[in-house]
C-alpha positions as CSV (number, residue, x, y, z in Angstrom):
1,X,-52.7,28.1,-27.4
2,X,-55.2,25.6,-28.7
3,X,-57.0,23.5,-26.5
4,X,-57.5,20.0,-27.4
5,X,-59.8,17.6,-25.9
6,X,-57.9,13.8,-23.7
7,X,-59.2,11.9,-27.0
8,X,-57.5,13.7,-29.1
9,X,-54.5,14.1,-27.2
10,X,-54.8,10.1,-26.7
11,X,-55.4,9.9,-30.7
12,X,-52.1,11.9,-31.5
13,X,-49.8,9.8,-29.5
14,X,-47.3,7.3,-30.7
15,X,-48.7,3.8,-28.9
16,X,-52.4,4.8,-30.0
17,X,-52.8,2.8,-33.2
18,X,-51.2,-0.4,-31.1
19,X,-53.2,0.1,-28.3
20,X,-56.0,-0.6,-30.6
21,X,-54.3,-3.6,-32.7
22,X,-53.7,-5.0,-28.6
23,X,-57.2,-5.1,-27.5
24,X,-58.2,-6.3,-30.7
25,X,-55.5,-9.4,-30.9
26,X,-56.6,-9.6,-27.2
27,X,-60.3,-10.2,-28.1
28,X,-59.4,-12.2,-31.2
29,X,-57.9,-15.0,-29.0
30,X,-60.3,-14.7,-26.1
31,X,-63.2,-15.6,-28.3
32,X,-60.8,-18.6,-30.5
33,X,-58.5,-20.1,-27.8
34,X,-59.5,-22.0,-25.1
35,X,-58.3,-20.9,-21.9
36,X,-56.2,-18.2,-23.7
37,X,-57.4,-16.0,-20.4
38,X,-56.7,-18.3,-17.5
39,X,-54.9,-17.1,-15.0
40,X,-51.9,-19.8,-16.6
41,X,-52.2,-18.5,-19.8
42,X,-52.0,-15.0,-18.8
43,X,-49.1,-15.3,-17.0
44,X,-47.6,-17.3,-19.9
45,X,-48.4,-14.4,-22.3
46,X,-46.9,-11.8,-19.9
47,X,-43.7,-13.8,-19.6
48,X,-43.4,-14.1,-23.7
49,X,-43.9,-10.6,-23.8
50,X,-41.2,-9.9,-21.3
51,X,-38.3,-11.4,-23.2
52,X,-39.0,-9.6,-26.6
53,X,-39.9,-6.3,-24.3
54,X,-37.0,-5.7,-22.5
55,X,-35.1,-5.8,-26.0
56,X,-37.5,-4.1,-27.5
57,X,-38.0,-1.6,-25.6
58,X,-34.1,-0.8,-25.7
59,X,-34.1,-1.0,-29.5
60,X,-37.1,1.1,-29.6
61,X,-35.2,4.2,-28.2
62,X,-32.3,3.7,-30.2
63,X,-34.9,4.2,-33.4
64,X,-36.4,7.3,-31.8
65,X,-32.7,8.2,-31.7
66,X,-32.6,7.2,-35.6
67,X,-30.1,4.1,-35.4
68,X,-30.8,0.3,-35.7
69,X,-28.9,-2.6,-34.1
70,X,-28.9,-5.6,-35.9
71,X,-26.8,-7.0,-33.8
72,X,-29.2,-7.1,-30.9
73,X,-30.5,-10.5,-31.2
74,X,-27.1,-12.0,-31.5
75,X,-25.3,-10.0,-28.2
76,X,-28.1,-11.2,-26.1
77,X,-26.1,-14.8,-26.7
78,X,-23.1,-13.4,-26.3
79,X,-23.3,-12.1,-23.2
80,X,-25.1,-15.3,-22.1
81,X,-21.9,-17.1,-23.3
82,X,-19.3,-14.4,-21.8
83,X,-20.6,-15.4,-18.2
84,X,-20.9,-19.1,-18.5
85,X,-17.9,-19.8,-20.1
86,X,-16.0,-17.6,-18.1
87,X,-17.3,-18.7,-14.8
88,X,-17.3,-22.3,-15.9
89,X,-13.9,-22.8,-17.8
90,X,-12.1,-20.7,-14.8
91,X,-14.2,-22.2,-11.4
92,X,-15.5,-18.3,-10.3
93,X,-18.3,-17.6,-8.8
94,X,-21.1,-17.0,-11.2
95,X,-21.1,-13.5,-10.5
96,X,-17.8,-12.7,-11.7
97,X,-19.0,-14.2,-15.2
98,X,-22.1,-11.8,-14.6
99,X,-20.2,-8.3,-14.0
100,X,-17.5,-9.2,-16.5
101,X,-20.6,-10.2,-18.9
102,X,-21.9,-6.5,-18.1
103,X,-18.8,-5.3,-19.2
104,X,-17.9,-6.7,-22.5
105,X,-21.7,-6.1,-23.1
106,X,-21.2,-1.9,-22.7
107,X,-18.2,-2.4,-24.6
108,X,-19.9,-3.8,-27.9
109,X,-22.0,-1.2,-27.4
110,X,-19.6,1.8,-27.0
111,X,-18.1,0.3,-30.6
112,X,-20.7,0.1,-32.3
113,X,-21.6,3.9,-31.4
114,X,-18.4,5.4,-32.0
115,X,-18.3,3.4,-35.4
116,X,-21.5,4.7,-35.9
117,X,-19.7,8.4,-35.0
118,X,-16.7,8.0,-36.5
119,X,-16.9,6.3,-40.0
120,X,-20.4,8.3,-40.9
121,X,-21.7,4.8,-41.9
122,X,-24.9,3.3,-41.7
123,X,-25.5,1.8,-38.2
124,X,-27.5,-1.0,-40.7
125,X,-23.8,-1.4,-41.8
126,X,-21.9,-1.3,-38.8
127,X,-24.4,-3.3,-36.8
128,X,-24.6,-6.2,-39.5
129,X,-21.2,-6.0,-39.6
130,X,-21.1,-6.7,-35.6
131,X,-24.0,-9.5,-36.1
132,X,-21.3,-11.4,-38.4
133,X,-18.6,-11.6,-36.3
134,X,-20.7,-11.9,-32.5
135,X,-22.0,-14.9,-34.7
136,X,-18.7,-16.7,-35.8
137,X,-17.3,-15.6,-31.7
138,X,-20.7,-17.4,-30.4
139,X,-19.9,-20.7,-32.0
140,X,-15.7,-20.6,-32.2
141,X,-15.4,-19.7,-28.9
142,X,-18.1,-22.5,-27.3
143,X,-17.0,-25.0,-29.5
144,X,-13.4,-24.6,-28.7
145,X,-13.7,-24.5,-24.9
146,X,-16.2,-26.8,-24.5
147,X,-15.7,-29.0,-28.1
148,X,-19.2,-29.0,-28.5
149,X,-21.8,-26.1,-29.8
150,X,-23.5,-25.3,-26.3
151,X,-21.9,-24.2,-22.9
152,X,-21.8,-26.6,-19.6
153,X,-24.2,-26.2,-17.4
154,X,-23.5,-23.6,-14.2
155,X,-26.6,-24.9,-12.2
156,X,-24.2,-26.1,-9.5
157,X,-21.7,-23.2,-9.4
158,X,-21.1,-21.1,-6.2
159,X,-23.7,-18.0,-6.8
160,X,-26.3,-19.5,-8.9
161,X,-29.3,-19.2,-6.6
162,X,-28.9,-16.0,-6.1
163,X,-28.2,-15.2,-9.5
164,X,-31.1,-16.8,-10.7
165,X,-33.1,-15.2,-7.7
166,X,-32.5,-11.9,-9.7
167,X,-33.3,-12.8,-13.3
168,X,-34.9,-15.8,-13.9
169,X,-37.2,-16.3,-10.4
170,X,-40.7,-17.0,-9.9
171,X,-42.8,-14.5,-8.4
172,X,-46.1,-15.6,-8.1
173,X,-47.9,-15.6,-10.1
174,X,-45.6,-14.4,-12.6
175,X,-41.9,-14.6,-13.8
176,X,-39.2,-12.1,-12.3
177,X,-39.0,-11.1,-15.8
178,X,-42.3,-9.4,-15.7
179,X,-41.8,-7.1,-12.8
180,X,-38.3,-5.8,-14.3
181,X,-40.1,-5.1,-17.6
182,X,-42.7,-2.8,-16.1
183,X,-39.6,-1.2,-13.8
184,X,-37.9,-0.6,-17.4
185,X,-40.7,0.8,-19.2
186,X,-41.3,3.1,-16.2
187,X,-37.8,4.3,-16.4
188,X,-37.8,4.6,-20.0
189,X,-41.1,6.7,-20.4
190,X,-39.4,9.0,-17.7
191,X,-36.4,9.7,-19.5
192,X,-38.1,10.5,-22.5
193,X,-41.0,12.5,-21.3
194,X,-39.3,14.0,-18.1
195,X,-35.4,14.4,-18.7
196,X,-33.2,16.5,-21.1
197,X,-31.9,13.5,-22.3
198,X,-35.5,12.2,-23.8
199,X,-35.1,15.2,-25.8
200,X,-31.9,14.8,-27.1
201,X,-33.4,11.7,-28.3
202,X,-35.9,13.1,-30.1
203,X,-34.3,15.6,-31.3
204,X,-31.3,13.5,-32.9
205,X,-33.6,10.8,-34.1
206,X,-35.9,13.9,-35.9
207,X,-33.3,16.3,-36.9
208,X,-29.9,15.5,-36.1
209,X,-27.8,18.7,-37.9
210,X,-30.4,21.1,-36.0
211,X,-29.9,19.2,-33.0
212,X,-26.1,19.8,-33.1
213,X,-26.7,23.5,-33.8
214,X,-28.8,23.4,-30.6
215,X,-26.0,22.2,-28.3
216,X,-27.5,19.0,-27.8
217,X,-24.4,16.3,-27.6
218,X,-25.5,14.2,-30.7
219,X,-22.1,11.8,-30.4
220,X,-23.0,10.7,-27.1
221,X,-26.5,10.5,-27.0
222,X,-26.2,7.9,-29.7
223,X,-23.0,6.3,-28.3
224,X,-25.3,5.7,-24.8
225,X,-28.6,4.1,-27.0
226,X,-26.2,1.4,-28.2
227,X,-24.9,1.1,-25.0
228,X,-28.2,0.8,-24.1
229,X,-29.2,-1.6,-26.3
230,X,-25.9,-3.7,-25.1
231,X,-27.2,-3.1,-21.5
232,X,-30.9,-5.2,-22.7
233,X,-28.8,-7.8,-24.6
234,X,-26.9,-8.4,-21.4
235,X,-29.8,-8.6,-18.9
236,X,-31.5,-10.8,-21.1
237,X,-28.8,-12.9,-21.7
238,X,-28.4,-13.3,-18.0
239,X,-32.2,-14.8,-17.9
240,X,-31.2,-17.3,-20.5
241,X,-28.4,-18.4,-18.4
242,X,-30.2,-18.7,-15.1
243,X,-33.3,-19.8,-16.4
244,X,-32.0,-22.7,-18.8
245,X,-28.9,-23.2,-16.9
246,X,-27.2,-23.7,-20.6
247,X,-26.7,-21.8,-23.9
248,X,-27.0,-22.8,-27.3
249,X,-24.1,-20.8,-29.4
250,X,-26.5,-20.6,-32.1
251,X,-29.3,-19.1,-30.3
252,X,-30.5,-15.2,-31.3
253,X,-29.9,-15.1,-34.9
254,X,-33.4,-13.1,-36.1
255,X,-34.3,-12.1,-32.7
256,X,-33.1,-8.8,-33.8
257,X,-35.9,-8.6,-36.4
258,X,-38.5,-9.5,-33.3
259,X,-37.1,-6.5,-31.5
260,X,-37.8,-4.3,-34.6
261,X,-41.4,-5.5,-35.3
262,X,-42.2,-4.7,-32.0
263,X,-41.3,-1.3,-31.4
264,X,-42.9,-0.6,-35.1
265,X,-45.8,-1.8,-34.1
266,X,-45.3,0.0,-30.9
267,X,-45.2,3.3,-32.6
268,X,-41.9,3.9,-33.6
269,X,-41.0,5.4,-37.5
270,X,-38.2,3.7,-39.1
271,X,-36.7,7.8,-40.0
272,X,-36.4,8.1,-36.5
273,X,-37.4,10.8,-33.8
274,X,-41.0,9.3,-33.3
275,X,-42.4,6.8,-30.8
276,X,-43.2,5.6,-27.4
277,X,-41.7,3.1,-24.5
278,X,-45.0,2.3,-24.1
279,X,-45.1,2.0,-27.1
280,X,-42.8,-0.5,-27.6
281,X,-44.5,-2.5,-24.2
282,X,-47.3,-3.0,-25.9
283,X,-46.0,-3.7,-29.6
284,X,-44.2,-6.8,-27.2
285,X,-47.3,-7.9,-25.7
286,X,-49.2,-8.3,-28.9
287,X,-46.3,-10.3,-29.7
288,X,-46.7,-12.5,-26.8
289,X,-50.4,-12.7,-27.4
290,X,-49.9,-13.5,-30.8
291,X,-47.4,-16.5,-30.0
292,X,-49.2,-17.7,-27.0
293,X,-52.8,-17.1,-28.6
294,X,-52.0,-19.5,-31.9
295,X,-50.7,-22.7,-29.0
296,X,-54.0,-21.8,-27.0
297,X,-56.1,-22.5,-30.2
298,X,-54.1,-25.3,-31.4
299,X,-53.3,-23.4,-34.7
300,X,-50.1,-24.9,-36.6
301,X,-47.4,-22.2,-35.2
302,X,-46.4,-21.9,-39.3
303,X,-49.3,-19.2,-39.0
304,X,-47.4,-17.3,-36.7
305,X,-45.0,-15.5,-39.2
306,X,-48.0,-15.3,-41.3
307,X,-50.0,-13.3,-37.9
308,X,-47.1,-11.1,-37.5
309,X,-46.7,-10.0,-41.0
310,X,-50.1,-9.1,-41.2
311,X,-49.6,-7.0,-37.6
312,X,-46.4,-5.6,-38.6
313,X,-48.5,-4.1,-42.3
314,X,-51.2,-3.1,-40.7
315,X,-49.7,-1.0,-37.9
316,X,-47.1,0.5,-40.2
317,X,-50.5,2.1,-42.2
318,X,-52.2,2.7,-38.7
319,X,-48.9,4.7,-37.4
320,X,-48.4,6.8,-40.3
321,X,-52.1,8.1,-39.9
322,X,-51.7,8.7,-36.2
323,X,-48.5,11.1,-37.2
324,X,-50.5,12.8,-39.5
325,X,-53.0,13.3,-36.9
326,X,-50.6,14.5,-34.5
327,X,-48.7,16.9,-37.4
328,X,-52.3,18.0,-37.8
329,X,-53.4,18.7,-34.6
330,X,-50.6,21.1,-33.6
């Protein structure tokens, strides 16, 4: 057994090279923007980062577990719709709309895994495939129960306060939002460093046929990250609908490519079996700096796509180093 010193320990993991590309986005907008670290500000940027990070966090352990979802951006509207139409076009109580939501969430998910299982397709395939027709549900189904391309407002609907009390609440000095993404990441870092199931997650992401030979349950391992994935689409969906009180059918499309960025950038290999939640926490929060940080210094937000291309290149080059490191090192 070789000993190896907390640098490079720190060096070889997956969040290292976005770590880095954080503090240097952080500094960046310090020294440019104006008040980009106010106490407002900050709290701003946390609460950006928050509503990529709880998707991307999901969709970052489903490309550990070597699948994508491109259907990610668009079931986050879905299940925003699912409760407010339901509640709304039958007079429940919000929270029916909310569990039933939950339901038809885990359900897309299920799908797409046993597709996934089953055909021996591409989940790029099945997932697109799922994007298309989430899409055309989003704006057939609003449009036809509520003749225009947006849902009513629940804002008055028995269960709303509390509803909203849960997902889309202020706790000073930050959003509810915030608190639940640190609780995720917490879980999610657990499961993979601390649970049999983070390594079946590795281990099918890295090497699925020798996981299979290993006992490891491949089909349902990958079955549960969609579901998991579903699971983030549905809670963030709910704090649309509590925060905004309406939803815009068309809402989500390229979201799904936000969610990827930021677990790249957090870490995570596109060939699967490699990266971080933490990972994937901070890949979101140079997001939300980056979005937040270009408003602060009064920069035309065209630049944005431009900031996160750049990002998106350069920690692609900076992860592939820190795995050869890590590869190295062992």
């Amino acid at each position: 057994m070789v000993r190896r010193s907390l640098l490079r320990r720190g060096i070889s993991r997956p969040e290292f090279g976005s770590v880095i590309g954080a503090v240097i986005v952080f500094v960046f907008f310090a020294v440019v923007a104006d008040g980009f670290i106010g106490p407002s500000a900050l709290a701003n940027t946390l609460y950006a980062s928050s509503t990529i990070g709880i998707m991307a966090l999901a969709v970052a352990l489903l490309m550990i577990g070597g699948e994508f979802d491109l259907s990610a951006g668009v079931a986050v509207i879905t299940a925003a719709l699912t409760a407010t139409l339901l509640s709304y076009q039958l007079t429940l109580n919000i929270w029916v709309g909310v569990v039933v939501s939950l339901a038809v969430s885990l359900a897309i998910g299920f799908v797409n895994g046993v597709l996934v299982i089953r055909t021996g397709l591409p989940s790029f395939i099945i997932t697109l495939a799922m994007f298309l027709m989430l899409t055309g549900l989003n704006l057939g189904m609003t449009k036809l129960l509520t003749g225009n391309v947006a849902s009513n407002s629940v804002a008055d609907m028995d269960g709303f306060a509390s509803a909203q009390a849960v997902f889309a609440s202020d706790v000073l000095p930050v959003k509810v939002t915030v608190l639940w993404w640190v609780v995720f990441v917490a879980f999610a870092t657990w499961l993979l460093l601390r649970t049999k199931v983070g390594n079946w997650i590795y281990a099918v992401g890295g090497a699925k046929e020798s996981a299979r030979a290993a006992s490891v349950p491949v089909a349902w391992t990958k079955i549960g990250l969609f579901m998991g994935v579903q699971f983030a689409a549905w809670f963030s969906g709910m704090h649309l609908v509590f925060a905004f009180n309406t939803i815009q059918s068309g809402e989500g499309v390229g979201n799904e490519l936000l969610y990827i960025i930021a677990a790249v950038i957090g870490g995570c290999l596109l060939t699967g079996g490699y990266g971080s939640a933490i990972g994937a926490a901070v890949g979101a929060l140079i997001f939300g700096m980056a979005s937040q940080g270009i408003v602060y210094a009064e920069w035309n937000s065209d630049w944005f796509k431009l900031f996160l291309g750049v990002m998106l290149l350069g920690a692609a080059v900076v992860n592939a180093w820190v795995r050869k490191r890590a590869e190295a090192s062992r």
